[in-house]
C-alpha positions in Angstrom: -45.3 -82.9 5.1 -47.2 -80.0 6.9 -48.1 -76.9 4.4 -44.7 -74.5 5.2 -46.2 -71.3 4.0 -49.7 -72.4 6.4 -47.2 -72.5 9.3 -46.0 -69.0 8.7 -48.4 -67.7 9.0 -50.1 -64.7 7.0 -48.1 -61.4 5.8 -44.4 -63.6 5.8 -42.7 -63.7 2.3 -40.0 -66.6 1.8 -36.8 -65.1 1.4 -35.2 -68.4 0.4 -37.5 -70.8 -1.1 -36.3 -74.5 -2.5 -38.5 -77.0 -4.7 -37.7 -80.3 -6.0 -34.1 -80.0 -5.0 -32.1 -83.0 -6.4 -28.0 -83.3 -5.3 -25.9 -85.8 -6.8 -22.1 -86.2 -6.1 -20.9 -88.8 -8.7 -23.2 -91.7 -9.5 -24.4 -90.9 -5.2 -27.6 -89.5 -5.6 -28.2 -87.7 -2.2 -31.0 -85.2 -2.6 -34.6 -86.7 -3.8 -36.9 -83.6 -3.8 -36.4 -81.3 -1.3 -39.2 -78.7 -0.5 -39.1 -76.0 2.3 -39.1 -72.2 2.6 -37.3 -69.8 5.1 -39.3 -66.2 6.1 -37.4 -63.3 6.2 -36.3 -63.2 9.4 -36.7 -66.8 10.9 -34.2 -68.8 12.4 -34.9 -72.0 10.6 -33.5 -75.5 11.2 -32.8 -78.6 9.4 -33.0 -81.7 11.4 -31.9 -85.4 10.8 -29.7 -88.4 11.3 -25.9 -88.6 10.1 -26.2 -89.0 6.2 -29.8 -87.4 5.7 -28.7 -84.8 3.1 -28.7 -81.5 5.8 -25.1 -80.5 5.0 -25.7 -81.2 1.1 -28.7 -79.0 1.3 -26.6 -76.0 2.4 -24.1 -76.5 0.2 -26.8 -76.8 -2.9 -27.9 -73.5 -2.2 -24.5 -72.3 -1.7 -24.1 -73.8 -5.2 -20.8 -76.1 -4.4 -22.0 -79.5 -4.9 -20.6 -81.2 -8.8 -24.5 -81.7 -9.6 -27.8 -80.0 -8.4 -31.2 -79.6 -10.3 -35.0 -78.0 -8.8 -35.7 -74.4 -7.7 -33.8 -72.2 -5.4 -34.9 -68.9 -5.5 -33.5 -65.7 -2.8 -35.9 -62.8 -2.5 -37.7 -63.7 -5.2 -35.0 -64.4 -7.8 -34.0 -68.3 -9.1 -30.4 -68.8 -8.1 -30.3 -72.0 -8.6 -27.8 -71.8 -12.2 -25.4 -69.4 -10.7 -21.9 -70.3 -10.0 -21.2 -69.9 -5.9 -19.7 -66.6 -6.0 -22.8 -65.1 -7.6 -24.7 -66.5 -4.9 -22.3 -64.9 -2.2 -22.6 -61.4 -4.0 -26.7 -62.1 -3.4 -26.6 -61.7 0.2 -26.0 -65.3 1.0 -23.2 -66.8 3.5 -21.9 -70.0 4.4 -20.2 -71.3 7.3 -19.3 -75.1 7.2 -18.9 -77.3 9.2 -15.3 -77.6 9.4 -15.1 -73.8 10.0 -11.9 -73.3 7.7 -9.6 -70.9 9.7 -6.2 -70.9 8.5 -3.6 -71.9 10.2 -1.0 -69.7 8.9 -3.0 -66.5 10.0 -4.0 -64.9 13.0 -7.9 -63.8 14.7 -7.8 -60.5 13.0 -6.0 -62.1 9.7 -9.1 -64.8 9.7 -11.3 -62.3 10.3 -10.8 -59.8 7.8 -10.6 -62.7 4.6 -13.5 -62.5 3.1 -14.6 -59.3 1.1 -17.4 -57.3 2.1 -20.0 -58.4 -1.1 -22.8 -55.8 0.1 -23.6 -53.7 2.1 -24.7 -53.8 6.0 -22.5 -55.9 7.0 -21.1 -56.1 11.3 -18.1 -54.1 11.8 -15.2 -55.7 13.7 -16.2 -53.7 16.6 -19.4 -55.0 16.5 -18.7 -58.5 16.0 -15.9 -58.0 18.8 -19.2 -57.2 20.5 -20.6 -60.2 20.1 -17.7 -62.7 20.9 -15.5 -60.5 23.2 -13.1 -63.6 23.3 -11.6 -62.7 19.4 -10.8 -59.3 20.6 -8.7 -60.9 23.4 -7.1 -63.7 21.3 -6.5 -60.8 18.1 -2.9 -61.9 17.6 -3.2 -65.7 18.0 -3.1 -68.2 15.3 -6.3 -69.0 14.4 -5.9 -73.2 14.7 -4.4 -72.4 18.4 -8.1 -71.1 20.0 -10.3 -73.5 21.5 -13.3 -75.0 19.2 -15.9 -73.1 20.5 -13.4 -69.5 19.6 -12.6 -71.4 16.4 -16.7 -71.6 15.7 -17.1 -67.7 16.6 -14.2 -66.9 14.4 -16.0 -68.7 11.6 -19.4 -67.2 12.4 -17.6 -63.4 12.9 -16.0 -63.8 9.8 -19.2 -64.2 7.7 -21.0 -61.4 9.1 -18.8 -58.4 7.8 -19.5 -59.8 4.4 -23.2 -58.3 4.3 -25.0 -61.5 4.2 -28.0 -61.4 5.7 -28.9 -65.1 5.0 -26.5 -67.5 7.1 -26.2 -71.0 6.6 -24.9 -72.3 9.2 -23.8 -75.9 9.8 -23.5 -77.7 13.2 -22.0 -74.9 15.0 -22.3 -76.5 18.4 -20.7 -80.0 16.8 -18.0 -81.1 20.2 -18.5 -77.9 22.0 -18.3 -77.2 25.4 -21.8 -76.2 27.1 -20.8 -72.8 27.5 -19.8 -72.0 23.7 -22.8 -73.2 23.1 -24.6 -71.0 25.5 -23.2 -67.9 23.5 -23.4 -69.5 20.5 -27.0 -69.4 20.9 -27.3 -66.3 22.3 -25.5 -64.7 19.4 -28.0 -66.9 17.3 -31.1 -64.6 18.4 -29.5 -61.5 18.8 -28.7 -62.0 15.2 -32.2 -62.7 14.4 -33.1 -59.4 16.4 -30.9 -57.5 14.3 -32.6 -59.0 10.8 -30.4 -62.0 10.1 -32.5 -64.6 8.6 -30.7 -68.2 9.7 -30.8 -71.9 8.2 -29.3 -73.7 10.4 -27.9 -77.8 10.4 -28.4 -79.2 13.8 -28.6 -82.6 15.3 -28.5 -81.4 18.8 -32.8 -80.8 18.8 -32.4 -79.6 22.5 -30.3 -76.6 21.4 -32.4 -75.9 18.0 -35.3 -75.7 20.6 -33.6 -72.9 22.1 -33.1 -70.6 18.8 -35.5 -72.2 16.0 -39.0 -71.0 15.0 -39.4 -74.0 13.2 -37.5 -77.1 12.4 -38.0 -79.2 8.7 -37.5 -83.0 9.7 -34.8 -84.6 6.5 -34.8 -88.3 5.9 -32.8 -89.9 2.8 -32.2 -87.0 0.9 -35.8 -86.0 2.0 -37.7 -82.8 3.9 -40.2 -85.6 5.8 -42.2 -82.9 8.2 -42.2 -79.5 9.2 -42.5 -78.8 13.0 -43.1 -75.6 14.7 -41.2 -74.6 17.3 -44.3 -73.8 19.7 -45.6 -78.0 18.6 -41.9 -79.5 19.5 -42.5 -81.2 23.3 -46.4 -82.3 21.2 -44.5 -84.2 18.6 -41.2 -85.5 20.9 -42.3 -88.9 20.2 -42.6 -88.5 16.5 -39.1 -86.7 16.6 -37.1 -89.4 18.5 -38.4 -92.0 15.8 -37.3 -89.8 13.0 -33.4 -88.9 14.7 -33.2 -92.4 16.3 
C-alpha cells in the first residue's frame, strides 16, 4: 500500500489514525489489519466491493462492533478501549447506513435527538441552510420524506452534536441524481467549514467528486491508497479491485 502520511503531504497531522485494526463478529473474522490515517480536514473515502469490511470499519471506530483489537487514536488520543458513547463525547459522529429516523417522530423531532456532546456544533438554522427541504417538511413524519430528505435528515441530525469527525456511510446508496448532487455539495461545504469526513462509498464516480483521497479495502483489508489528483491514472487498477 502507498505510504498515507507521504501522500499528505508535509505539515498535515492525522486526526484519526488506525493500525492493525482487527473486527470480529462471532467466530466471522472480518477485519485483518487495517491501516490508514485521515488529516484534519480531508474528505477521506473508503472504497470496496459488498462484504470488504468498509461499514465494519466505521463502526470499529465508532466502537459498536462485539469484538475489535489494534490502534485507533483521535487527535492524538487511543480510543480504541472506550465504550461508544465516550467516543461520541470525543468529537466523533456516525451516520449509518440505514439512517435511523423514527417513525413515530417528526423532521424537527428527528432532528433535535441527539444531545449536543461539545461544542461548535450547526444550529438548526444553519443546517436548514444547508438542506432547505427539512425546513419545508418540519412537521412530517420522518419515514414519510423521500430517501434522499431521509439521508439529509440523518446527516442534519449529526451536525448539531459538535462532531467534527463524520463517518459517513453510503449516503448516496438508491438516491436520485439530484440528492446526490446536494449531498455532495453539502459534502465540501462541510469540509470548507472544518469538518474532517470518512466516508463509505461504492459509487467511485461520486467519491471523485468530494474525496481528497480514497483507501482501496479488500477482505477485511486497506489494499492501496489513491489520491484523488492519480484517480483517472489508476482507473484500470480500480475497476479490478471494485469488479
Amino acid at each position: 500500500m502507498a505510504d498515507a502520511a507521504a501522500a499528505r503531504g508535509p505539515g498535515t497531522t492525522a486526526m484519526l489514525s488506525v493500525r492493525g485494526l482487527n473486527a470480529w463478529y462471532g467466530e466471522s473474522h472480518i477485519l485483518h489489519g487495517v491501516d490508514f490515517d485521515v488529516a484534519r480536514g480531508e474528505v477521506v473515502t473508503l472504497l470496496g466491493r459488498n462484504g470488504a469490511g468498509k461499514t465494519t470499519t466505521l463502526k470499529s471506530i465508532m466502537g459498536i462492533v462485539p469484538r475489535r483489537e489494534g490502534a485507533i487514536a483521535f487527535e492524538g488520543r487511543e480510543i480504541g478501549r472506550l465504550a461508544s458513547n465516550r467516543i461520541a463525547q470525543l468529537g466523533i459522529a456516525y451516520c449509518p447506513e440505514e439512517r435511523g429516523i423514527f417513525a413515530s417522530l417528526d423532521v424537527e423531532e428527528n432532528l433535535l435527538l441527539p444531545p449536543v456532546v461539545r461544542e461548535g456544533g450547526l444550529s438548526v438554522d444553519q443546517i436548514f441552510e444547508l438542506f432547505p427541504n427539512l425546513k419545508e417538511r418540519l412537521k412530517s413524519q420522518g419515514t414519510k420524506l423521500s430517501g434522499g430528505e431521509q439521508q439529509m435528515l440523518a446527516i442534519g441530525r449529526i451536525l448539531r452534536t459538535g462532531a467534527r469527525l463524520l463517518l459517513l456511510d453510503e449516503p448516496t446508496e438508491g438516491l436520485a441524481p439530484v440528492s446526490v448532487q446536494q449531498i455532495g455539495r453539502t459534502i465540501r461545504r462541510l469540509q470548507a467549514q472544518g469538518f474532517t469526513i470518512l466516508l463509505v462509498e461504492q459509487n467511485f464516480r461520486f467519491a471523485a467528486t468530494v474525496a481528497d483521497r480514497h483507501y482501496v479495502m479488500d477482505h477485511g483489508r486497506v489494499v492501496d491508497m489513491i489520491p484523488n489528483a492519480d484517480l483517472q491514472a489508476n482507473m484500470a487498477k480500480l475497476h479490478d479491485y471494485l469488479g
